[in-house]
TORFI-320563 format. One record per residue (C-alpha): residue number from 1; x, y, z. Coordinates in steps of 0.05 Angstrom, whole numbers, plus 5000, padded with zeros to 4 digits. Example, Ala and Ser with C-alpha at 12.3 -4.5 7.8 and 13.67 -1.06 7.14 Angstrom:
// TORFI-320563
node num:1 | x:5246 | y:4910 | z:5156 .
node num:2 | x:5273 | y:4979 | z:5143 .
//
This chain:
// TORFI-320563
node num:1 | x:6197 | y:6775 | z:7916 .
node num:2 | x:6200 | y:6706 | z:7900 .
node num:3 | x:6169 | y:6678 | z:7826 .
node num:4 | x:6104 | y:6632 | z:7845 .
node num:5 | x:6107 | y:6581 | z:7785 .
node num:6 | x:6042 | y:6559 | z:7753 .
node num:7 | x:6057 | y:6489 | z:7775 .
node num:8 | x:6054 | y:6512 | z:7838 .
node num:9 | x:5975 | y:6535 | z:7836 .
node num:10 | x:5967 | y:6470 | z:7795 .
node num:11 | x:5914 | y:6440 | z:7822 .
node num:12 | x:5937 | y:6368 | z:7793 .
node num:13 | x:6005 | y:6375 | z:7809 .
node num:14 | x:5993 | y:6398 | z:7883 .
node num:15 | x:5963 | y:6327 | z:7896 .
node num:16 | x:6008 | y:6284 | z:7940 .
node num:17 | x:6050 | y:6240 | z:7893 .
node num:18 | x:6020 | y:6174 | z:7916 .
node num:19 | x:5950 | y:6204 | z:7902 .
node num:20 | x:5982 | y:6228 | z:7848 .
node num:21 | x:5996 | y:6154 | z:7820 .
node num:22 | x:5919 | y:6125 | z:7838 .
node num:23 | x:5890 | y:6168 | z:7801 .
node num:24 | x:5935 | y:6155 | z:7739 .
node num:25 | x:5928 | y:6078 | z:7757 .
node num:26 | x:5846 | y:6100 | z:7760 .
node num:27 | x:5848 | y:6126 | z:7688 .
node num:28 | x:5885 | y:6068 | z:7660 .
node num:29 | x:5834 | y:6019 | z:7689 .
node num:30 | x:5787 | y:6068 | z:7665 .
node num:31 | x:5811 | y:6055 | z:7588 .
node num:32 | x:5813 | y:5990 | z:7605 .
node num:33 | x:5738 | y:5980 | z:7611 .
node num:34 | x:5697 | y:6047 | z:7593 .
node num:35 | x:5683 | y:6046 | z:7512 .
node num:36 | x:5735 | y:6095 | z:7484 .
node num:37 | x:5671 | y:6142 | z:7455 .
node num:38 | x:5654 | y:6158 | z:7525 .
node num:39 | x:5725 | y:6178 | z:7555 .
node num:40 | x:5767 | y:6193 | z:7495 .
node num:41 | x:5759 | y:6264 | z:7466 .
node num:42 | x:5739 | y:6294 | z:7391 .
node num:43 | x:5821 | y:6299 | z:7384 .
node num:44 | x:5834 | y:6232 | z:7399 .
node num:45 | x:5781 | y:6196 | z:7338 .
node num:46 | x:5803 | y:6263 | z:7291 .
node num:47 | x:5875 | y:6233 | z:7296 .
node num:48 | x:5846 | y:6154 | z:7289 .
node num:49 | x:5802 | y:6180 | z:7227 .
node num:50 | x:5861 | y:6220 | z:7197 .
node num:51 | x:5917 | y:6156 | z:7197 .
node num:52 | x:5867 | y:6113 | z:7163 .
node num:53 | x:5862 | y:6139 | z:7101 .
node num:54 | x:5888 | y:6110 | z:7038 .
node num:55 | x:5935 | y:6163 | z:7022 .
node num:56 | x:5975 | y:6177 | z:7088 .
node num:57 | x:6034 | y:6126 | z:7072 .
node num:58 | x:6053 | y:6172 | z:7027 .
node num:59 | x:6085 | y:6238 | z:7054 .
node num:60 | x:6071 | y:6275 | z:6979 .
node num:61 | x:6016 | y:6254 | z:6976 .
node num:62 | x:5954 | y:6313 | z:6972 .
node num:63 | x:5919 | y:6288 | z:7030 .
node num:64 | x:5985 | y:6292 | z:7078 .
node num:65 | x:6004 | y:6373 | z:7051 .
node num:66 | x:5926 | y:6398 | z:7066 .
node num:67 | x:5927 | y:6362 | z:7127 .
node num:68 | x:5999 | y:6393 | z:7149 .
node num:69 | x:5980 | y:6455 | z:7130 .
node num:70 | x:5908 | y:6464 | z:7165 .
node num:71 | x:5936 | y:6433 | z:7221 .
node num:72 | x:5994 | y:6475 | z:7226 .
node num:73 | x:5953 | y:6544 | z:7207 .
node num:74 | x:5918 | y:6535 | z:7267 .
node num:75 | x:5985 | y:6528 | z:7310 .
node num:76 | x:6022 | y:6590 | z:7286 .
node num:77 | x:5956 | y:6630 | z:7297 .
node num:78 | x:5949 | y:6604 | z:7365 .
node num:79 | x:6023 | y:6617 | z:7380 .
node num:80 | x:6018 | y:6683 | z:7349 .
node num:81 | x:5959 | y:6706 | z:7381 .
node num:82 | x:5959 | y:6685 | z:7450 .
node num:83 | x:6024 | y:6656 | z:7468 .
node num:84 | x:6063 | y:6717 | z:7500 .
node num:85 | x:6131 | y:6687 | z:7480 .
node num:86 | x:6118 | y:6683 | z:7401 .
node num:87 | x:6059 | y:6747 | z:7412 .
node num:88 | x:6118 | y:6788 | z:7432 .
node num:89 | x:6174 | y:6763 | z:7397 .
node num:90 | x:6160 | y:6737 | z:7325 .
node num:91 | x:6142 | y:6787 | z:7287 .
node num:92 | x:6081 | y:6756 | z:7240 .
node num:93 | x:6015 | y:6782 | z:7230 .
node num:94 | x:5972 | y:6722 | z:7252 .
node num:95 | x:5926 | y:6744 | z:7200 .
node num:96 | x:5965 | y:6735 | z:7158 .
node num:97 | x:5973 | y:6655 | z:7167 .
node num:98 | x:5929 | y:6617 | z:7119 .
node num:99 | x:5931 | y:6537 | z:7096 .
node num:100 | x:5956 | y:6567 | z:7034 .
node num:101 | x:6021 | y:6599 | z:7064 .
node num:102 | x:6030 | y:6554 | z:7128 .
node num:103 | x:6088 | y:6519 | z:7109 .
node num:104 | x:6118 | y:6585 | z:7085 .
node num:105 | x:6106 | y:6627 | z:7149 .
node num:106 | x:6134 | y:6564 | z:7193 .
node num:107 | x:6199 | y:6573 | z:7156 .
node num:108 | x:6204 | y:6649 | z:7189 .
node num:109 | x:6202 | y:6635 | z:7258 .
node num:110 | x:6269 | y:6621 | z:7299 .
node num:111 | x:6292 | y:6563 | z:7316 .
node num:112 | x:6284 | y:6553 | z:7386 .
node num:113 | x:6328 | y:6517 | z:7441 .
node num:114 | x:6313 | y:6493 | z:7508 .
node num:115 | x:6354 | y:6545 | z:7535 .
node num:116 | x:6300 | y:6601 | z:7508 .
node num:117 | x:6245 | y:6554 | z:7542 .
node num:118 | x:6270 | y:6555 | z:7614 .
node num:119 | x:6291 | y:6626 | z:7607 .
node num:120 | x:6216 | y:6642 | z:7593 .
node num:121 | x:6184 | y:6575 | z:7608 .
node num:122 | x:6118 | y:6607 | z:7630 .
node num:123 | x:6109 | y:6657 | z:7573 .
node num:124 | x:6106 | y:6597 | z:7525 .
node num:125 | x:6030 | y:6576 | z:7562 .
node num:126 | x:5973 | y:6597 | z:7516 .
node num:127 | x:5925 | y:6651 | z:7551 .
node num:128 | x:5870 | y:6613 | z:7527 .
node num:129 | x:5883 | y:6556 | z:7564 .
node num:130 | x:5861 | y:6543 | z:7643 .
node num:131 | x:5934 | y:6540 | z:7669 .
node num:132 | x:5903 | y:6507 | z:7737 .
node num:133 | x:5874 | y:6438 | z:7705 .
node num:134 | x:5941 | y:6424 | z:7657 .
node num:135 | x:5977 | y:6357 | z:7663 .
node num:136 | x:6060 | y:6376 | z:7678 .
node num:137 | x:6110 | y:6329 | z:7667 .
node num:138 | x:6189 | y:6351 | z:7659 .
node num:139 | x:6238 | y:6318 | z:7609 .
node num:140 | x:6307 | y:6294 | z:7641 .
node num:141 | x:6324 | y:6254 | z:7587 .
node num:142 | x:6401 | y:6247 | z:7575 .
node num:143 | x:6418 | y:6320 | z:7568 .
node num:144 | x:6406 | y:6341 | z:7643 .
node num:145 | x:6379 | y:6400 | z:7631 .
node num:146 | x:6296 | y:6392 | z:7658 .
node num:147 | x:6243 | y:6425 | z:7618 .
node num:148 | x:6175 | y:6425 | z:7643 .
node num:149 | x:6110 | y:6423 | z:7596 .
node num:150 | x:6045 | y:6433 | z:7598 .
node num:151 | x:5993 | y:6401 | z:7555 .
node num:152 | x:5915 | y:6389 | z:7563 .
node num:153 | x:5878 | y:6327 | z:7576 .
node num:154 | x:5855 | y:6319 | z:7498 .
node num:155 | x:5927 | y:6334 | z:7481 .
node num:156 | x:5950 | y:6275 | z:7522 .
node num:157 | x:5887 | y:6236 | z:7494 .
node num:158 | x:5912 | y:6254 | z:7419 .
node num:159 | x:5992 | y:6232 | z:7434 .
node num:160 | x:5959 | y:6158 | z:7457 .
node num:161 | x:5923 | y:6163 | z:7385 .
node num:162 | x:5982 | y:6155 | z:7351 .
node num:163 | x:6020 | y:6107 | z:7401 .
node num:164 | x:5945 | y:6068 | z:7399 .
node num:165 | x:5952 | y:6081 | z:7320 .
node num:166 | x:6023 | y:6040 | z:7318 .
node num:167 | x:5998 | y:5988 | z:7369 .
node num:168 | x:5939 | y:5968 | z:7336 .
node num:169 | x:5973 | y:5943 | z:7274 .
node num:170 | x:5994 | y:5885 | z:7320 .
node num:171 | x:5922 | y:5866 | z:7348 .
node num:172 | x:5923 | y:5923 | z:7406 .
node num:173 | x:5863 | y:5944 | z:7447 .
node num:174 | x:5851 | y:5966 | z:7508 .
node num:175 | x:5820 | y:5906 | z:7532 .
node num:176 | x:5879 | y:5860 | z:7530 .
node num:177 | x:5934 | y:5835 | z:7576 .
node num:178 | x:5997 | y:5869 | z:7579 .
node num:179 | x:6060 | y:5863 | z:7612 .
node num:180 | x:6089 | y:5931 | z:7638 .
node num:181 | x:6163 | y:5923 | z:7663 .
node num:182 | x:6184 | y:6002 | z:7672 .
node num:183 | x:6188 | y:6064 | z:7719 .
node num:184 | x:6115 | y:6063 | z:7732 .
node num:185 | x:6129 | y:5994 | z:7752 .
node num:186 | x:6185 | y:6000 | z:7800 .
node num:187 | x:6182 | y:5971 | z:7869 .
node num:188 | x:6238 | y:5971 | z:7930 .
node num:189 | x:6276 | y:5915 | z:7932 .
node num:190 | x:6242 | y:5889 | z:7995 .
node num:191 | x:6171 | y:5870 | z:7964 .
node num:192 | x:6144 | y:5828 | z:7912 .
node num:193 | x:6164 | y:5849 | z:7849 .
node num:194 | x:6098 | y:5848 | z:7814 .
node num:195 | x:6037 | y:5874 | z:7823 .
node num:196 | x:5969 | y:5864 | z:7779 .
node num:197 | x:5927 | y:5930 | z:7767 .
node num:198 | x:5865 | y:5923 | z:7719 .
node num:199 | x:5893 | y:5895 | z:7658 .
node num:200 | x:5969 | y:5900 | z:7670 .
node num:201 | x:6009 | y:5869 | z:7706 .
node num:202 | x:6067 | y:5908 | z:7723 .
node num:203 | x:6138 | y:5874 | z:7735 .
node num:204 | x:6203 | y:5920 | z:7780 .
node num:205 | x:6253 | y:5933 | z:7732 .
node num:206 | x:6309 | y:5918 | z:7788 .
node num:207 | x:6277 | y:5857 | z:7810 .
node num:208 | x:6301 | y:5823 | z:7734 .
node num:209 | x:6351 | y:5771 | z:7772 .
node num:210 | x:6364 | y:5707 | z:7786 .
node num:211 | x:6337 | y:5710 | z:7854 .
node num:212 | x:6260 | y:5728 | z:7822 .
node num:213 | x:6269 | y:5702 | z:7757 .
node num:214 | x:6229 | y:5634 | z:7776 .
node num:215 | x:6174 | y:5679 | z:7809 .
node num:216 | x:6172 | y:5725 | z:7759 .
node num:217 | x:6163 | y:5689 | z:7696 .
node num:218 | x:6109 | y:5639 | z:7739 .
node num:219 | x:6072 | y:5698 | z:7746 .
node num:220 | x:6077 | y:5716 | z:7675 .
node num:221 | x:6046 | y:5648 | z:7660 .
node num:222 | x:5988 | y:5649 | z:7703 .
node num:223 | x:5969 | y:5720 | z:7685 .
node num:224 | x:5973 | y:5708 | z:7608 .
node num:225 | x:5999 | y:5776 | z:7579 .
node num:226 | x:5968 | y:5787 | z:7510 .
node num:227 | x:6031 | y:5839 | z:7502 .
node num:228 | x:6098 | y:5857 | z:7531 .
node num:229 | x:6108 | y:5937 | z:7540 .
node num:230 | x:6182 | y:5952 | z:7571 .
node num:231 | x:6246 | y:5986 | z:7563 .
node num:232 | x:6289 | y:5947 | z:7518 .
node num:233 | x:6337 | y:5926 | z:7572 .
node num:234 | x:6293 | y:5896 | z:7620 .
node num:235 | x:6260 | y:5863 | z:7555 .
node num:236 | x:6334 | y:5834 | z:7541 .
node num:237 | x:6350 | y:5811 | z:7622 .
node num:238 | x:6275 | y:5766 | z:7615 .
node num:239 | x:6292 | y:5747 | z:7544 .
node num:240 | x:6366 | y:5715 | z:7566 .
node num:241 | x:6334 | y:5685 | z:7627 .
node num:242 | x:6277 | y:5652 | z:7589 .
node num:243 | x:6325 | y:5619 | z:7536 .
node num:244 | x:6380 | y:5604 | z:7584 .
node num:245 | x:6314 | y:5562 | z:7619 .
node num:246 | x:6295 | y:5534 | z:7545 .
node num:247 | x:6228 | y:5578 | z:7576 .
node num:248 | x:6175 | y:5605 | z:7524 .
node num:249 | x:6117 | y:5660 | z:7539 .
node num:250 | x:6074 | y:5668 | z:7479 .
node num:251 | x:6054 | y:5729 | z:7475 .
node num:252 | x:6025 | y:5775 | z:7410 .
node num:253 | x:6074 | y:5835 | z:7400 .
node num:254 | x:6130 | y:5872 | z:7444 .
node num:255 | x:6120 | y:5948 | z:7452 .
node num:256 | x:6194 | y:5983 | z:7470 .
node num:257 | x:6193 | y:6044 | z:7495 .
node num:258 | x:6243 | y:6102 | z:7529 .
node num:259 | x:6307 | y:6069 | z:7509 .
node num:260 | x:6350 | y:6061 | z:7445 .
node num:261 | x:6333 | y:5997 | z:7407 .
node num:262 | x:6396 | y:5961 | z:7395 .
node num:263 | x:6397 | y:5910 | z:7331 .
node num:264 | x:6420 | y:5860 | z:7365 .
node num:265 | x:6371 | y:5862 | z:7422 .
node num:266 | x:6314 | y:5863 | z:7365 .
node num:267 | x:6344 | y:5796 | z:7334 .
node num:268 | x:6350 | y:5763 | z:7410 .
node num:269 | x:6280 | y:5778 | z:7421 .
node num:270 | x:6259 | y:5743 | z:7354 .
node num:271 | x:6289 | y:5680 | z:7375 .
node num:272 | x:6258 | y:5683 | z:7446 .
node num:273 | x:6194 | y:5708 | z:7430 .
node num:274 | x:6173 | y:5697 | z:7360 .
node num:275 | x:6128 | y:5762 | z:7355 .
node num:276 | x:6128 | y:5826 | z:7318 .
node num:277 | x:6168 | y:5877 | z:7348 .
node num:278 | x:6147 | y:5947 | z:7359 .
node num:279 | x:6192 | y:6009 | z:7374 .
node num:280 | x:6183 | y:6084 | z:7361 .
node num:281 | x:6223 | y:6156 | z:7369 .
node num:282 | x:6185 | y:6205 | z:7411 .
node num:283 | x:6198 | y:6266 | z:7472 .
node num:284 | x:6156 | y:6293 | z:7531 .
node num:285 | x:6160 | y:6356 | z:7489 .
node num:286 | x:6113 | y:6316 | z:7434 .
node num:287 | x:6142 | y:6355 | z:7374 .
node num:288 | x:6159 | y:6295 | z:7331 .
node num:289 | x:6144 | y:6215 | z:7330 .
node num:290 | x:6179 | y:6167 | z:7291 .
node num:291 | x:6156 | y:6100 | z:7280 .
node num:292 | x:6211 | y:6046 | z:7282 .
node num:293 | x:6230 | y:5996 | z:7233 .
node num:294 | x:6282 | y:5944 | z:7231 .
node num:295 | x:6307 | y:5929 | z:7161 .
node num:296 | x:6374 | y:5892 | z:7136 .
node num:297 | x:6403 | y:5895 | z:7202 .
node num:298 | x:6390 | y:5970 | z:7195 .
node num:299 | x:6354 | y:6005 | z:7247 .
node num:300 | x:6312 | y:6071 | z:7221 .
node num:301 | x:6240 | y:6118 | z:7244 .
node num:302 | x:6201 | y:6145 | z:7202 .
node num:303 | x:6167 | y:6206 | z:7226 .
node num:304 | x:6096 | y:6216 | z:7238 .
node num:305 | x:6086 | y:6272 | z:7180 .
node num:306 | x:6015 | y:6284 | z:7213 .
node num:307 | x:6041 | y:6280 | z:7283 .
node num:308 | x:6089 | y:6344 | z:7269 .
node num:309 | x:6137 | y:6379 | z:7216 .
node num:310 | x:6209 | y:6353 | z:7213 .
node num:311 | x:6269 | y:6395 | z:7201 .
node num:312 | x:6349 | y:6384 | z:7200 .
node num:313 | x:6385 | y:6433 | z:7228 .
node num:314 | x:6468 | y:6437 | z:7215 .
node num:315 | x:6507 | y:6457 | z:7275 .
node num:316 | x:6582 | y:6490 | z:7261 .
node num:317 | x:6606 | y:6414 | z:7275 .
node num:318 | x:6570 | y:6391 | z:7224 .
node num:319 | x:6520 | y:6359 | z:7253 .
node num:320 | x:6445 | y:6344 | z:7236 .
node num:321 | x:6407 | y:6367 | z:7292 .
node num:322 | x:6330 | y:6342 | z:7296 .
node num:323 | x:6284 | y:6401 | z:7298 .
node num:324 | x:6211 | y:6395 | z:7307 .
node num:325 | x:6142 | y:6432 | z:7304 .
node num:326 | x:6077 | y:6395 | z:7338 .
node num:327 | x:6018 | y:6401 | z:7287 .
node num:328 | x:5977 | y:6386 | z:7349 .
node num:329 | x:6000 | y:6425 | z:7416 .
node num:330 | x:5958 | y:6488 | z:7430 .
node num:331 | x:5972 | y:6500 | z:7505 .
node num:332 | x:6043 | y:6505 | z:7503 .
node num:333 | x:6066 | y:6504 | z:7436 .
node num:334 | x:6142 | y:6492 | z:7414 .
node num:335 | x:6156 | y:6514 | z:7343 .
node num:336 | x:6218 | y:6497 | z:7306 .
node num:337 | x:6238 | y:6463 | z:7366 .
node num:338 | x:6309 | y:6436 | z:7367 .
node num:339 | x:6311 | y:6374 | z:7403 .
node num:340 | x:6376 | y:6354 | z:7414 .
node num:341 | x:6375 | y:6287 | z:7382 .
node num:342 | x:6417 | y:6285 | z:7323 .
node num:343 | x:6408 | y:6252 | z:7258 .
node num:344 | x:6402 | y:6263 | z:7188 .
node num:345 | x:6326 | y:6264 | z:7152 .
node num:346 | x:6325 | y:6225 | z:7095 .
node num:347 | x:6263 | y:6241 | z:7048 .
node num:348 | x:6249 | y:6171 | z:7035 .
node num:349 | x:6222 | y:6150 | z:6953 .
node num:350 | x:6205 | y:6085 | z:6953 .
node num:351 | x:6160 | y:6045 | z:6993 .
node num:352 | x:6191 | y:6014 | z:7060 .
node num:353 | x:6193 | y:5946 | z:7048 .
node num:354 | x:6176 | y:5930 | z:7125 .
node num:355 | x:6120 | y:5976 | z:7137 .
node num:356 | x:6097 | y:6006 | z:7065 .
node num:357 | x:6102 | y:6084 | z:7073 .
node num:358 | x:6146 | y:6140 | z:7045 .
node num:359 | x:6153 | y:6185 | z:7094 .
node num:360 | x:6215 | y:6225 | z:7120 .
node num:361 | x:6266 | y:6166 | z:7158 .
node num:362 | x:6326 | y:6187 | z:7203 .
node num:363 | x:6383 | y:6130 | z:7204 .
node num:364 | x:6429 | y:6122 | z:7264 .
node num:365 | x:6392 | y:6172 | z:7310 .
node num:366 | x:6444 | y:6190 | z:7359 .
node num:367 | x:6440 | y:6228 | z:7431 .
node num:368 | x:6396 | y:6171 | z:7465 .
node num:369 | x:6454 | y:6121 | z:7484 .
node num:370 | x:6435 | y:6078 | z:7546 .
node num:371 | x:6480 | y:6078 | z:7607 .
node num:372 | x:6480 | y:6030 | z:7664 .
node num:373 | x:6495 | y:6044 | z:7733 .
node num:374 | x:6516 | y:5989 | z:7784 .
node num:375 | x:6476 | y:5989 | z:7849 .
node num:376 | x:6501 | y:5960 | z:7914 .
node num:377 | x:6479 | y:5899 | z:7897 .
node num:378 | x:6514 | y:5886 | z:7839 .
node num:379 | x:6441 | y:5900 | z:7798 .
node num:380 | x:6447 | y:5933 | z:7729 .
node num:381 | x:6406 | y:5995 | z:7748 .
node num:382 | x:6383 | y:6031 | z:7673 .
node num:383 | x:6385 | y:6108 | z:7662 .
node num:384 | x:6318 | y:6106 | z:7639 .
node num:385 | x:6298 | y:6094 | z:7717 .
node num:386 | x:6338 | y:6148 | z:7744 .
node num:387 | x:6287 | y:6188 | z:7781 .
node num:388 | x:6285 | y:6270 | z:7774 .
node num:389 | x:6231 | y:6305 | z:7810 .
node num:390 | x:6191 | y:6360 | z:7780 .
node num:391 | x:6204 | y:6400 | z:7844 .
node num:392 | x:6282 | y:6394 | z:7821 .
node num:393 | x:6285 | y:6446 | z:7762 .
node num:394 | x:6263 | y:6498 | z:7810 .
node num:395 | x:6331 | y:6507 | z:7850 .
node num:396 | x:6378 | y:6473 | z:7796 .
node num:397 | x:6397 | y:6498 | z:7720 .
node num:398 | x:6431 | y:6435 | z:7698 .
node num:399 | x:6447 | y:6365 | z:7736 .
node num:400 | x:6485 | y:6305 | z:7723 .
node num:401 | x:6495 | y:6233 | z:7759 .
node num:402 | x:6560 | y:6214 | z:7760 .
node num:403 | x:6584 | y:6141 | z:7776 .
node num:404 | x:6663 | y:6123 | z:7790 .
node num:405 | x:6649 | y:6070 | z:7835 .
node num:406 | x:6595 | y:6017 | z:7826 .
node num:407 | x:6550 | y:6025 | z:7881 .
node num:408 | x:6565 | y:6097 | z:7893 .
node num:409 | x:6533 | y:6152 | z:7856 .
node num:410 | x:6540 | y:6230 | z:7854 .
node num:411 | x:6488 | y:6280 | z:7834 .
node num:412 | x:6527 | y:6342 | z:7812 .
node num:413 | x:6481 | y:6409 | z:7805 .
node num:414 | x:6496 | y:6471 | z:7778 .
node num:415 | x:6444 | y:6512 | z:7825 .
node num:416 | x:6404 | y:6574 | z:7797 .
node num:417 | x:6382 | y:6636 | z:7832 .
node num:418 | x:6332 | y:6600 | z:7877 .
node num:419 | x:6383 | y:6555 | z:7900 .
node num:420 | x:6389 | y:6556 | z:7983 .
node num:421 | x:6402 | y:6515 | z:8042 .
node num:422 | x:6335 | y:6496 | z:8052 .
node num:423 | x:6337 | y:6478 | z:7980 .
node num:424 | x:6396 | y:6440 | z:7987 .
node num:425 | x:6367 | y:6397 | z:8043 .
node num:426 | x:6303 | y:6384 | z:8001 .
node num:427 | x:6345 | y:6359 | z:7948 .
node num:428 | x:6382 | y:6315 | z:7999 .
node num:429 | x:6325 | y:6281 | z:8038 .
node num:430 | x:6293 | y:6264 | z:7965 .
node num:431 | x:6359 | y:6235 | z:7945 .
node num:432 | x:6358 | y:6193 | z:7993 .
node num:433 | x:6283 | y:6177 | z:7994 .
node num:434 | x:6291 | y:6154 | z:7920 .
node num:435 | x:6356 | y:6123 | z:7914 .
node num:436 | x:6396 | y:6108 | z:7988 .
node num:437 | x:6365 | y:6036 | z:7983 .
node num:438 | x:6412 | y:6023 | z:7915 .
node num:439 | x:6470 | y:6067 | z:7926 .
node num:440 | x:6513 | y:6111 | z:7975 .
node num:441 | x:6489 | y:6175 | z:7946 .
node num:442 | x:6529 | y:6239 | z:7953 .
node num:443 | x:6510 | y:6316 | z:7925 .
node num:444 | x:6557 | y:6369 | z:7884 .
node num:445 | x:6547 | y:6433 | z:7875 .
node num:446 | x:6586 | y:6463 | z:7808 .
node num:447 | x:6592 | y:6515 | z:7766 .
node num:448 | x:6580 | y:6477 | z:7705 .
node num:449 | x:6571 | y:6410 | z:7676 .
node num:450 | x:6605 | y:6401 | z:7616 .
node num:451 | x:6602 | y:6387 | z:7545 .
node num:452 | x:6619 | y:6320 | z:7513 .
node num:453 | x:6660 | y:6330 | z:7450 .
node num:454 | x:6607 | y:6321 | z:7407 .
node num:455 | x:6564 | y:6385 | z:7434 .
node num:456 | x:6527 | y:6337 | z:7482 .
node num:457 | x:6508 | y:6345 | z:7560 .
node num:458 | x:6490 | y:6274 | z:7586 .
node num:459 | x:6450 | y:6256 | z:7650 .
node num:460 | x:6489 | y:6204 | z:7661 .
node num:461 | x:6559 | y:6181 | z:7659 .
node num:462 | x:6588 | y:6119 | z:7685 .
node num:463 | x:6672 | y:6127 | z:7692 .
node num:464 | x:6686 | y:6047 | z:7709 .
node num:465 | x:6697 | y:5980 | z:7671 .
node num:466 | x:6625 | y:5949 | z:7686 .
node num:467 | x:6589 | y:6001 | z:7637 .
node num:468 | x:6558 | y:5968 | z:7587 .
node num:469 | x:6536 | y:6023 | z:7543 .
node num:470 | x:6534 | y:6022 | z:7476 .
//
């Protein structure tokens, strides 16, 4: 008999996918203009209230270990007393768990990889929670390997805390003006580029040319952006245009997001811009945020020691592995989570002297390298907008896009047991529905995808002289 996934009696995630959007473009203008006391939950101003107090630049600090380890007791209990996964696996008497020993008791559960996830994805949903009104999203990131997760509205609510947390530092609130160039954003090449909903106005990624540039960047003046939130490459195609013009757009702060932040895109946007820069580490999983800083031509995050508990774990290579534990998730908790980002945590003792805390930092955090494929016009098209459907991890174990030829494009799936010729045509028609416009699109199926020599699976890999990866 065939396994009915909870996303599929979802009642969210059974809404078409343009209703889908409205009602996520709904909510934001909803932010935009309702008073945060009447739409934000108790979560949300617990996490507000927690990162202003005196003491939390300071990872040793008192106030940081109670709050860590109240936080986390309530986690493992959770975990251990109505997640089935850790219920029937880790063998820990919630009762056991106290403030007192919560740090302790962490330190005797597994590690766990995504492998263990998707093998028993839905025994890692809380009982307690009402599985049909959960928000689903699925990582793709640049390991190919999808992971769906669940999480509750306030849980969505508290992650914006701490991204609102970071923001606000530069004059953020909801009321103001931003500039959103990003998937969310992303138009066919056929219509207008930009679009203006509630307080954003939202700018195509692939439309960042010389054939829009004038457009665009008129646009940008009459609307009057208070802020610029994009992926750091389309940040870098406006910035070149703008000073290659002698063009400046005043503007308060830049927000970078889903991308790695290269130094030398940071200094570029300086010049052009002349405002504060803001970047952070984060995951769909939600196990561990760092905030970014920029120092001596040195890029490094320090992670959020309220947001969740950081770990280094040392593969047989050698490598530092990022491992994570959310102090906040609830409905489908991941504990001792390895990410598979790689970098080693430093505990930091002296003040930063960009940002003023002391809080665990990770140098040259590697496994989020940015590839470029070439579309068949000759357009720089990022991974970061490579699409992959939730419906995708139900027929496939791993996938990979492979590019050879700029313009051409192959997706390459290793299929899993619910894999079929129906399936295969479903995969097909939304290949072509998401990408036939940009490339000539072609579908492998293979027995495995493998390995790069460093112990890494990538999502993308361009073979031809006009990457221009890092």
């Amino acid at each position: 008999m065939e396994v009915i996934y909870i996303r599929d009696r979802n009642i969210l995630n059974s809404l078409p996918s343009s209703l889908q959007k409205k009602l996520k473009n709904f909510y934001n203008i909803l932010c935009e203009t309702v008073p945060p006391s009447i739409l934000m939950s108790k979560g949300y101003f617990k996490v507000i209230e927690l990162m202003q107090d005196p003491e939390v630049l300071d990872e040793k600090s008192g106030f940081i270990e109670n709050t860590q380890r109240e936080l986390l007791t309530q986690v493992l209990k959770n975990a251990l007393l109505n997640v089935p996964y850790y219920r029937d696996n880790v063998p820990i008497n919630p009762e056991d768990v106290e403030p007192a020993n919560a740090l302790e008791i962490l330190n005797r559960f597994p590690l766990l990889g995504k492998d263990e996830i998707l093998k028993y994805h839905d025994d890692f949903i809380s009982d307690r929670v009402n599985k049909k009104t959960l928000y689903y999203t699925t990582t793709g990131g640049t390991t190919g390997i999808g992971l769906g997760v669940w999480r509750t509205l306030e849980e969505l609510q508290i992650e914006k805390a701490f991204i609102d947390h970071m923001w606000n530092r530069h004059g953020y609130n909801q009321k103001m003006k931003v500039l959103r160039m990003g998937l969310n954003s992303l138009v066919p090449l056929n219509r207008p580029p930009f679009q203006v909903i509630g307080k954003r106005l939202l700018v195509s990624p692939l439309h960042l040319g010389d054939k829009w540039f004038p457009k665009i960047v008129e646009k940008i003046n009459d609307f009057g952006p208070d802020f610029i939130h994009a992926y750091p490459s389309c940040v870098e195609f406006l910035a070149l245009y703008l000073k290659s013009q002698n063009i400046s757009v005043k503007i308060k702060a830049i927000f970078l997001a889903s991308e790695e932040v290269k130094p030398e895109q940071i200094d570029l946007f300086k010049v052009v811009f002349g405002a504060p820069i803001c970047f952070h580490y984060g995951a769909t999983e939600q196990v561990l945020l760092g905030h970014g800083c920029y120092v001596n031509n040195k890029i490094g995050y320090h992670l959020n020691p309220l947001y969740g508990i950081a770990e280094n774990y040392q593969d047989e290579n050698g490598n530092y592995e990022m491992v994570g534990t959310s102090l906040w998730n609830n409905a489908m908790p991941f504990i001792r989570y390895r990410t598979t980002d790689y970098g080693k945590i430093n505990n930091v003792e002296n003040l930063c002297i960009k940002c003023e805390n002391k809080w665990k930092t990770v140098f040259q955090l590697e496994g989020r390298k940015q590839n470029y494929l070439v579309t068949k016009q000759g357009i720089l098209y990022s991974e970061s907008l490579v699409p992959l459907s939730n419906f995708i991890w139900d027929y496939v174990k791993i996938c990979q896009y492979v590019q050879n030829i700029p313009g051409e494009l192959e997706l390459r799936v290793v299929p899993n047991e619910r894999y079929s010729e129906e399936a295969e045509q479903k995969l097909i028609s939304w290949q072509k529905e998401e990408l036939c416009e940009f490339f000539d699109l072609k579908l492998l199926k293979v027995d495995d995808i493998p390995l790069t020599t460093s112990g890494k699976r990538r999502l993308v890999v361009v073979n031809h002289k006009f990457n221009q990866s890092a």
